[in-house]
C-alpha positions as CSV (number, residue, x, y, z in Angstrom):
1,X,-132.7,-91.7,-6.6
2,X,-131.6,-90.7,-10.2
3,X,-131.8,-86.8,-10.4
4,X,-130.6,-86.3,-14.2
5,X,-130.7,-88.6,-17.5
6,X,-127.7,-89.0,-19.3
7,X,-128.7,-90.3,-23.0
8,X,-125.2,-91.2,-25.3
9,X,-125.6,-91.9,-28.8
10,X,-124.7,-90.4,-32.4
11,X,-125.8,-87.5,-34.6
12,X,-124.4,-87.4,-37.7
13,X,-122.2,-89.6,-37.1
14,X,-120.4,-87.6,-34.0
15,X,-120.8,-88.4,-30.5
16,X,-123.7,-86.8,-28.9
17,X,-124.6,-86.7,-25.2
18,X,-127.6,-85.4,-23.7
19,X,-128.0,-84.8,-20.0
20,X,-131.2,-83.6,-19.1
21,X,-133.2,-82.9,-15.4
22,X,-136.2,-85.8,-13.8
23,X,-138.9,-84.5,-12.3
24,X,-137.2,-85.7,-8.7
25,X,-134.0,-83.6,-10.3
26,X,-136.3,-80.6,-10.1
27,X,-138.1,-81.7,-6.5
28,X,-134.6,-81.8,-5.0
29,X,-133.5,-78.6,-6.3
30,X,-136.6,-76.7,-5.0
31,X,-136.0,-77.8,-2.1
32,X,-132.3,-76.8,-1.8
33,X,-133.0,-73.3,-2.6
34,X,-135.9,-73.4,-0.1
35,X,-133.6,-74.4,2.6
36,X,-130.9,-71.6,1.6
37,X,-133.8,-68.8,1.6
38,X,-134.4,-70.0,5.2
39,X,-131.0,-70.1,6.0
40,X,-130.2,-66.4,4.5
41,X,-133.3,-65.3,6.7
């Protein structure tokens, strides 16, 4: 279950790393705060 993307490459000619959110990433996070909201309740 991957929940973020991690892309490495270059950009004028520097390092550059991109992380980014999936879609399952989001799912999972919705979730969490769901459960919270209940808990806080």
């Amino acid at each position: 279950m991957f929940y973020k993307n991690i892309k490495k490459g270059f950009r004028n000619n520097y390092r550059h790393t991109s992380v980014g959110i999936t879609k399952k990433g989001i799912d999972a996070f919705e979730e969490y705060v769901e459960a919270i909201k209940q808990y806080i309740k």
